[in-house]
LODO-583563 format. One record per atom (N, C-alpha, C): residue number from 0; atom name; x negated, y negated, z. Coordinates in nm, 3 decimals. Each point is the difference from the previous one (the first is absolute). Layout:
N
num->NUM, atomo->CA, x->X, y->Y, z->Z .
...
END
This chain:
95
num->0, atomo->N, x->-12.587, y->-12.732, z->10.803 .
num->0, atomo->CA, x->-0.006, y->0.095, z->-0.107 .
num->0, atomo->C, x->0.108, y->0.106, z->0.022 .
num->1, atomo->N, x->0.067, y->-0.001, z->-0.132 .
num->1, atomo->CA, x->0.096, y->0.126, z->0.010 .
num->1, atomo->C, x->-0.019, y->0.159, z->-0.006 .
num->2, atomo->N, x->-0.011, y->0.100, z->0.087 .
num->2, atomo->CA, x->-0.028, y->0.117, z->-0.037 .
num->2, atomo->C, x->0.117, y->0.082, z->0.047 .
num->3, atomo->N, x->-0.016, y->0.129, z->-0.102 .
num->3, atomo->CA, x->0.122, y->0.081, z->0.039 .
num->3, atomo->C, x->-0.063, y->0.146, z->0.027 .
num->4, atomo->N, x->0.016, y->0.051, z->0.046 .
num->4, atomo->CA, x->0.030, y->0.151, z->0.033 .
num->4, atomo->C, x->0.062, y->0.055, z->-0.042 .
num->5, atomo->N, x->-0.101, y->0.129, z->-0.082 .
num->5, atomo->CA, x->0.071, y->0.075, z->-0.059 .
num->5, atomo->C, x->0.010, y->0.189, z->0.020 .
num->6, atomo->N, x->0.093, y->0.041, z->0.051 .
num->6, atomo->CA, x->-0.001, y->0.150, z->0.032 .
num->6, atomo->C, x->0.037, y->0.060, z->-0.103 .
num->7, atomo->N, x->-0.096, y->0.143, z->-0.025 .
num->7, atomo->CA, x->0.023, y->0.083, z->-0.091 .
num->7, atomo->C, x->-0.001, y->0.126, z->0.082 .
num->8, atomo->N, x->0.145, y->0.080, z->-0.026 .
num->8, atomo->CA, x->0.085, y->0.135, z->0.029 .
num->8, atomo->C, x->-0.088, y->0.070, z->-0.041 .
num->9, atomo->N, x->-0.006, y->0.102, z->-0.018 .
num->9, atomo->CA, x->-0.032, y->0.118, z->-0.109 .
num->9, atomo->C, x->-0.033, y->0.120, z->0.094 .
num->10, atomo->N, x->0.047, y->0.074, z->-0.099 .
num->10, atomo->CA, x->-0.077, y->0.170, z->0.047 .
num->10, atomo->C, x->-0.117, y->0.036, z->0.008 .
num->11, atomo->N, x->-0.015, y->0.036, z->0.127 .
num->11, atomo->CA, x->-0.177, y->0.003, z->0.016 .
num->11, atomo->C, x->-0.056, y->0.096, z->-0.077 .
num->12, atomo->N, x->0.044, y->0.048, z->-0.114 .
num->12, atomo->CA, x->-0.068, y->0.120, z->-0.102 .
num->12, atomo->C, x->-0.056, y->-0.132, z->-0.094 .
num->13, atomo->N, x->0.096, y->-0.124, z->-0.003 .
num->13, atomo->CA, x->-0.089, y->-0.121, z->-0.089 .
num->13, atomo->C, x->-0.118, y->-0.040, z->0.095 .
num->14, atomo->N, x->0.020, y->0.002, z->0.078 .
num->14, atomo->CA, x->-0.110, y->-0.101, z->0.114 .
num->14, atomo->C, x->-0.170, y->-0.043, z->-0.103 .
num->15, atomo->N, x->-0.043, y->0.138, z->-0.058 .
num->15, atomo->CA, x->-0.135, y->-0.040, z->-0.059 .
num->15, atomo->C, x->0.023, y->-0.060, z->-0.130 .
num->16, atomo->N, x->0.079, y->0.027, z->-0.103 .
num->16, atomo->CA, x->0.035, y->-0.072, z->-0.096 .
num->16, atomo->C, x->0.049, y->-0.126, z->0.033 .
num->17, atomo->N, x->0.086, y->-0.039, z->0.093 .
num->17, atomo->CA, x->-0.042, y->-0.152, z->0.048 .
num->17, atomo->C, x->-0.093, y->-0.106, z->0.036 .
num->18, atomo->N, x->-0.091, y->0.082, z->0.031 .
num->18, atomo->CA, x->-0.122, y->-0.017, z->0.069 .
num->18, atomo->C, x->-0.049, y->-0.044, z->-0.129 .
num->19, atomo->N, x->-0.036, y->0.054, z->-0.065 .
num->19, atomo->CA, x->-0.093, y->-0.029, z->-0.127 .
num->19, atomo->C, x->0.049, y->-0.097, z->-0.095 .
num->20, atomo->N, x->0.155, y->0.015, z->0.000 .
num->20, atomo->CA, x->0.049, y->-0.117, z->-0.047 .
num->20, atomo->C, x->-0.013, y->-0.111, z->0.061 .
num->21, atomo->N, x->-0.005, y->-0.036, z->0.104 .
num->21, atomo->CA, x->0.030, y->-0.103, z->0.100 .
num->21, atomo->C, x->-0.204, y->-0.027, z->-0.008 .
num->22, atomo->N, x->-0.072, y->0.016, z->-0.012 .
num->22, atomo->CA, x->-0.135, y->-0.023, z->0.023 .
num->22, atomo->C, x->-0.021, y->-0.049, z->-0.202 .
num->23, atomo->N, x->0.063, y->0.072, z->-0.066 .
num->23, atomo->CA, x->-0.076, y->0.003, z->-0.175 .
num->23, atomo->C, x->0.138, y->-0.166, z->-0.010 .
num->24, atomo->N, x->0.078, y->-0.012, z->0.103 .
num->24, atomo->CA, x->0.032, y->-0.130, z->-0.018 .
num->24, atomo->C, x->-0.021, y->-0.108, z->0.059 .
num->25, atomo->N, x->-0.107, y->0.027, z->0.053 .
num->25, atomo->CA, x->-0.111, y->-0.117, z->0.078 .
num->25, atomo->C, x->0.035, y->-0.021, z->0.146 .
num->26, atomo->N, x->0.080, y->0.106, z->0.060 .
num->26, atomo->CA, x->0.059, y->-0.047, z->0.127 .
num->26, atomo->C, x->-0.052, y->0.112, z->0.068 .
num->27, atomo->N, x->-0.113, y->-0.083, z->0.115 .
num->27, atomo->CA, x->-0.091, y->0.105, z->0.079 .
num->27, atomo->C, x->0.047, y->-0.029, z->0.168 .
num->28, atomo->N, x->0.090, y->-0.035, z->0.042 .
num->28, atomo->CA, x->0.046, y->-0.055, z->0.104 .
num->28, atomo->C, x->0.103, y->0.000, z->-0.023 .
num->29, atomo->N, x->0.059, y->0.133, z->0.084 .
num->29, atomo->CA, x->0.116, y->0.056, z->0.069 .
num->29, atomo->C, x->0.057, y->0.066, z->0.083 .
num->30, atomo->N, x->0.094, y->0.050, z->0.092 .
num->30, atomo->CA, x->0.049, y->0.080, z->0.053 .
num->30, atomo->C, x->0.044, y->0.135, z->-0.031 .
num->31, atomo->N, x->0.031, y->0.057, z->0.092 .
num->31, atomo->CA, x->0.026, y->0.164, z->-0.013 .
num->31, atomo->C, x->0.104, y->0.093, z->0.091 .
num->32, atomo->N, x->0.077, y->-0.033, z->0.013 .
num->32, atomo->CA, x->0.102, y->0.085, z->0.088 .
num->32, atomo->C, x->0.079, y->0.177, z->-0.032 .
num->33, atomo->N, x->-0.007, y->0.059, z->0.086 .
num->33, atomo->CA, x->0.073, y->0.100, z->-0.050 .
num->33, atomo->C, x->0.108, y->0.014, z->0.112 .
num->34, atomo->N, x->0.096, y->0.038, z->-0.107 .
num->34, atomo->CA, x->0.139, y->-0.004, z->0.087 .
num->34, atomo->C, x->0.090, y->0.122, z->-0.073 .
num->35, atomo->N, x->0.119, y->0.042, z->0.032 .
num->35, atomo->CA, x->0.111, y->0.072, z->-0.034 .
num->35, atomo->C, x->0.118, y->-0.056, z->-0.060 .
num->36, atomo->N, x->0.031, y->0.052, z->-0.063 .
num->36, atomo->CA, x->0.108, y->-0.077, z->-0.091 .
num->36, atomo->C, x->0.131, y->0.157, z->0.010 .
num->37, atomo->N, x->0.128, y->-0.107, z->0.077 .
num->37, atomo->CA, x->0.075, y->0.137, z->0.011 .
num->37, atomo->C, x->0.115, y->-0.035, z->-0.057 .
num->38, atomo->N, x->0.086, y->0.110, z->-0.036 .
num->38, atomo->CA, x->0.129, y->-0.030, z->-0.050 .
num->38, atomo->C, x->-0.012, y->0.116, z->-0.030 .
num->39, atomo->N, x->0.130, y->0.044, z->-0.101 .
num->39, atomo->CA, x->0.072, y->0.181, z->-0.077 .
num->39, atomo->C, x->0.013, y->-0.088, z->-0.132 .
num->40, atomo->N, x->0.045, y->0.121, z->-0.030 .
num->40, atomo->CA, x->-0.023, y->0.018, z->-0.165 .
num->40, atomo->C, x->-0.113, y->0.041, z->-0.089 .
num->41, atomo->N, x->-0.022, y->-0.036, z->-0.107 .
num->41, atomo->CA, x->-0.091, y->0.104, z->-0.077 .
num->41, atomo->C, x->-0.129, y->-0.047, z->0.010 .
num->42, atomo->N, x->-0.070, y->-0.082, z->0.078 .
num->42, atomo->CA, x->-0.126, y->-0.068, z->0.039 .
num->42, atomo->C, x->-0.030, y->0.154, z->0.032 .
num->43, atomo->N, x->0.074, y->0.022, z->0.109 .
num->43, atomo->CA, x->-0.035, y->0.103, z->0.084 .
num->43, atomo->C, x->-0.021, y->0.177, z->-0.082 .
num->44, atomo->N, x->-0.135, y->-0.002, z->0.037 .
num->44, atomo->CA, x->-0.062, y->0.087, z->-0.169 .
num->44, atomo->C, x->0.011, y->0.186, z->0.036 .
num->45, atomo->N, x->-0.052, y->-0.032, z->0.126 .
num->45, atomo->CA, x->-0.028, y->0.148, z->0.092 .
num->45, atomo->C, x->0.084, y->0.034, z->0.130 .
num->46, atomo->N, x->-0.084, y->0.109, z->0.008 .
num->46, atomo->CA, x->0.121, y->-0.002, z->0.141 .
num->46, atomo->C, x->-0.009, y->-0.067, z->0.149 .
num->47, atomo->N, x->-0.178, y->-0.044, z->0.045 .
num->47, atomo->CA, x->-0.008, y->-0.068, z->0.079 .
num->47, atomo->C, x->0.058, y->-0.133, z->0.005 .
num->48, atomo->N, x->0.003, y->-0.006, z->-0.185 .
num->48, atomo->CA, x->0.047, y->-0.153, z->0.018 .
num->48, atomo->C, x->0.161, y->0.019, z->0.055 .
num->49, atomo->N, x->0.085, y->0.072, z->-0.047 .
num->49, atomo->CA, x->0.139, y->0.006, z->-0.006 .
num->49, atomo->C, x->0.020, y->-0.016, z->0.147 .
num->50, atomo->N, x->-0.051, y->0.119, z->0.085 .
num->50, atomo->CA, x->0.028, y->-0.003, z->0.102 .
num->50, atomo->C, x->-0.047, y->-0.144, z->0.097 .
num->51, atomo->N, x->-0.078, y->-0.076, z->0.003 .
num->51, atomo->CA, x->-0.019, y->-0.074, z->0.023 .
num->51, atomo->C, x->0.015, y->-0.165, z->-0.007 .
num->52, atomo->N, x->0.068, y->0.025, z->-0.144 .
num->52, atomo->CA, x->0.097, y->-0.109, z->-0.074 .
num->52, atomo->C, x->-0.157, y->-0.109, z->-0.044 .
num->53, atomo->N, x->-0.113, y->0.029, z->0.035 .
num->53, atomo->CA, x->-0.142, y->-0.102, z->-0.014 .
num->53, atomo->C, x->-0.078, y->0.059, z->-0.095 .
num->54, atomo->N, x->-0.102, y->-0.114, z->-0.121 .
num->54, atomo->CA, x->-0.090, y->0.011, z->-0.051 .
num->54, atomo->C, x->-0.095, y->-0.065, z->0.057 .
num->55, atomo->N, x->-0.104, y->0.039, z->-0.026 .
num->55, atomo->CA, x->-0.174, y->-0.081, z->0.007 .
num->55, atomo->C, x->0.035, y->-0.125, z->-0.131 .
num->56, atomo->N, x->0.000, y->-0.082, z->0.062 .
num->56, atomo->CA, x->-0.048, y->-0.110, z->-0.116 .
num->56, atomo->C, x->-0.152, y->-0.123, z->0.099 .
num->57, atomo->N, x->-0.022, y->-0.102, z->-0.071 .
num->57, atomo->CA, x->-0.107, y->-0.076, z->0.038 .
num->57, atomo->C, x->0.055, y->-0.126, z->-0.019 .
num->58, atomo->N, x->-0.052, y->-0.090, z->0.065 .
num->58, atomo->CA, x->0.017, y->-0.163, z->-0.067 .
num->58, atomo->C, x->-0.161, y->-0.075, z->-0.002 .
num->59, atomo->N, x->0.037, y->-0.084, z->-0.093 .
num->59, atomo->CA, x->-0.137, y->-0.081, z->-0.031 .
num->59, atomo->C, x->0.079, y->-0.146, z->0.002 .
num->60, atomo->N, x->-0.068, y->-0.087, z->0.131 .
num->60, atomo->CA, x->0.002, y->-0.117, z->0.004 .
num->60, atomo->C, x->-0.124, y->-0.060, z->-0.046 .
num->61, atomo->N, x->0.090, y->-0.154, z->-0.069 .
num->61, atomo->CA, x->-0.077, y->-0.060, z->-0.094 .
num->61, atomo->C, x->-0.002, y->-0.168, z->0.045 .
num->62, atomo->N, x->-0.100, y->-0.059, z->-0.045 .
num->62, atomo->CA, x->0.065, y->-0.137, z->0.053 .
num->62, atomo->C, x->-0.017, y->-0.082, z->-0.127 .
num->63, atomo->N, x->0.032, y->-0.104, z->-0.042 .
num->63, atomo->CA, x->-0.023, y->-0.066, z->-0.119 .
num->63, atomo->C, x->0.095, y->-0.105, z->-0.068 .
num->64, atomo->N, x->-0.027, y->-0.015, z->-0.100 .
num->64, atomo->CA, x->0.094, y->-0.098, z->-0.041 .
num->64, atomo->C, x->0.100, y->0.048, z->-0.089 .
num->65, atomo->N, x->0.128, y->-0.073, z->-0.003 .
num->65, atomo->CA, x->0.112, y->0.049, z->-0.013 .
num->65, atomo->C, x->0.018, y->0.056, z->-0.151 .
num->66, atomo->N, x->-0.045, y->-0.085, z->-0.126 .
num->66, atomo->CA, x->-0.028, y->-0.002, z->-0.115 .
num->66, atomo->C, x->-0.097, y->0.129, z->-0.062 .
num->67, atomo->N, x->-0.111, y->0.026, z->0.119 .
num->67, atomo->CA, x->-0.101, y->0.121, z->-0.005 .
num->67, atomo->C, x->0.111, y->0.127, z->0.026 .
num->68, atomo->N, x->0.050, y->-0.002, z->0.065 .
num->68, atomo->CA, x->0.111, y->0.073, z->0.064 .
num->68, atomo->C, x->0.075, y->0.116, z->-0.086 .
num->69, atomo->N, x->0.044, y->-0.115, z->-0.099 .
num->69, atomo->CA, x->0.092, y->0.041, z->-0.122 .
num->69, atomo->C, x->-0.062, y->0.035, z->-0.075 .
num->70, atomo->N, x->-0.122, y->-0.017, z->-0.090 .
num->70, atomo->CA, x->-0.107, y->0.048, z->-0.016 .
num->70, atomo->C, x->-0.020, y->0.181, z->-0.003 .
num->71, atomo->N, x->-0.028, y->-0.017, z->0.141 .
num->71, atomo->CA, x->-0.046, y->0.119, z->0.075 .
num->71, atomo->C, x->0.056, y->0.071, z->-0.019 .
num->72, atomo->N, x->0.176, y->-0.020, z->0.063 .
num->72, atomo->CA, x->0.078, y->0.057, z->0.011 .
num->72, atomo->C, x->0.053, y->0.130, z->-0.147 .
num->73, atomo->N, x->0.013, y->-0.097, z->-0.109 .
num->73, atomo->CA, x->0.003, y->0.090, z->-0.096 .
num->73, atomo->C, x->-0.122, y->0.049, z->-0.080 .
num->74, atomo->N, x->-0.105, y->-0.011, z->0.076 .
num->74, atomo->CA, x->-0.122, y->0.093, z->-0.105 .
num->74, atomo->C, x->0.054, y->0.148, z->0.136 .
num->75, atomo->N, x->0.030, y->0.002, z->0.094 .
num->75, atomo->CA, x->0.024, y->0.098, z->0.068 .
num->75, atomo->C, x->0.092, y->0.046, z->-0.051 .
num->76, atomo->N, x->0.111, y->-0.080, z->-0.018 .
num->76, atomo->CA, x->0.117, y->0.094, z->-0.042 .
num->76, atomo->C, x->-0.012, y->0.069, z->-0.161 .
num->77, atomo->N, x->-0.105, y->-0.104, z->-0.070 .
num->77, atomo->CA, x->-0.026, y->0.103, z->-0.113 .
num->77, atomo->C, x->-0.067, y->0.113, z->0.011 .
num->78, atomo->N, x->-0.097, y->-0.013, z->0.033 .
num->78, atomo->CA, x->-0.116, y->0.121, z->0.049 .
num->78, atomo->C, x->0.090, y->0.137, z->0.028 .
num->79, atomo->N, x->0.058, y->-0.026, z->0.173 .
num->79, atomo->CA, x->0.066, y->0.105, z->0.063 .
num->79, atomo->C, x->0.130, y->0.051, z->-0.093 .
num->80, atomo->N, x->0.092, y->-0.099, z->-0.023 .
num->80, atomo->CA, x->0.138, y->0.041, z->-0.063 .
num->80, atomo->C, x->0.034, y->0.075, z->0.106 .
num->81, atomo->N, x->0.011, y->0.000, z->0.104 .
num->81, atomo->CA, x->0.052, y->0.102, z->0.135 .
num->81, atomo->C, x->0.152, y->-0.106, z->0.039 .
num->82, atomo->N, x->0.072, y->0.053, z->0.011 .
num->82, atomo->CA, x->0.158, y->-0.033, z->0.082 .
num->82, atomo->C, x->-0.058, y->-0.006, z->0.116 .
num->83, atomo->N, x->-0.045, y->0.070, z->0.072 .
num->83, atomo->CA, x->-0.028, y->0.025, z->0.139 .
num->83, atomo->C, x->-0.082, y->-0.156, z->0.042 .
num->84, atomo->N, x->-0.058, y->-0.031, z->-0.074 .
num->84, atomo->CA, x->-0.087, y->-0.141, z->0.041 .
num->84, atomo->C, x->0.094, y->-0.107, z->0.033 .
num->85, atomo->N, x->-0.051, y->-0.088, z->0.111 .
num->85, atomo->CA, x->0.078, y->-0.129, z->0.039 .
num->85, atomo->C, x->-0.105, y->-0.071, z->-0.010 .
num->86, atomo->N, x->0.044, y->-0.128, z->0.012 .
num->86, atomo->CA, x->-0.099, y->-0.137, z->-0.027 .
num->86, atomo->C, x->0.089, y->-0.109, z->0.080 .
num->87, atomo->N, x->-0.025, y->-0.024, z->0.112 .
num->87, atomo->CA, x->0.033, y->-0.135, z->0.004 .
num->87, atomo->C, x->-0.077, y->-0.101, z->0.049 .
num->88, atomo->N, x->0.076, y->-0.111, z->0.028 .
num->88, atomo->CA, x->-0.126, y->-0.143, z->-0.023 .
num->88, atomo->C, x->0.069, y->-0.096, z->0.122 .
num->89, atomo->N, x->-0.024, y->-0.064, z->0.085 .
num->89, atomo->CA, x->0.007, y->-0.082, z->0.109 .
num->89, atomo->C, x->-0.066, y->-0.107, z->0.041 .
num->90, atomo->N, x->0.045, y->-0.093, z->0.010 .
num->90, atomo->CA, x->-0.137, y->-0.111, z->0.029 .
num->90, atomo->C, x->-0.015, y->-0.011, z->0.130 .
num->91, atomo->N, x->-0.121, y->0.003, z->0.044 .
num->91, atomo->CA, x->-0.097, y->-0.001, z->0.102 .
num->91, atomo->C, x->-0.105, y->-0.212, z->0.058 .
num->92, atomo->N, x->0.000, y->0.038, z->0.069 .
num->92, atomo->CA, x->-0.095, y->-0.112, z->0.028 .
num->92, atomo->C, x->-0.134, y->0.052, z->0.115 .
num->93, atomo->N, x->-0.103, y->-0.014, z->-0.065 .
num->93, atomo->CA, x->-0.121, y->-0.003, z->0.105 .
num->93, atomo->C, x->0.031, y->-0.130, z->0.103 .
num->94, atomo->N, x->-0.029, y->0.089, z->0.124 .
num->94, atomo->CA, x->-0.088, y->-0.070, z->0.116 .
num->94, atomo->C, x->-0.102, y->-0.066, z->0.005 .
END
């Protein structure tokens, strides 16, 4: 069976609006990471951020099928409409 993995970026100010999306779209089994997302330029909102060149963002790993994927992928990107969001997709194999 083919499954892919799918990571979703985002700013952890989305984190609960994902959440609810990601559950009101039948997907109750997932991951949760929080990480930093760094670089300059205008991401960077305040001054902790500036000086630090880092935001708070989150990721949500997903596992599934590739077709569900695409799916997914753009009811998120409709919902949010955020630039800041990434999505990508990788195929995986269970052990």
């Amino acid at each position: 069976m083919n499954w892919s993995g799918m990571d979703i970026y985002f700013e952890i100010t989305n984190k609960d609006l994902l959440v609810d999306l990601l559950l009101e779209e039948g997907y109750d089994d997932f991951y949760f990471f929080p990480c930093k997302r760094y670089g300059a330029g205008a991401f960077l909102t305040n001054v902790q951020e500036q000086v630090s060149a880092r935001r708070d963002f989150g990721v949500f790993r997903l596992f599934m099928h590739e077709t569900e994927a695409f799916f997914l992928s753009a009811a998120i990107k409709k919902e949010l409409n955020d630039k800041t969001i990434k999505i990508f997709l990788h195929e995986v194999k269970e052990l």
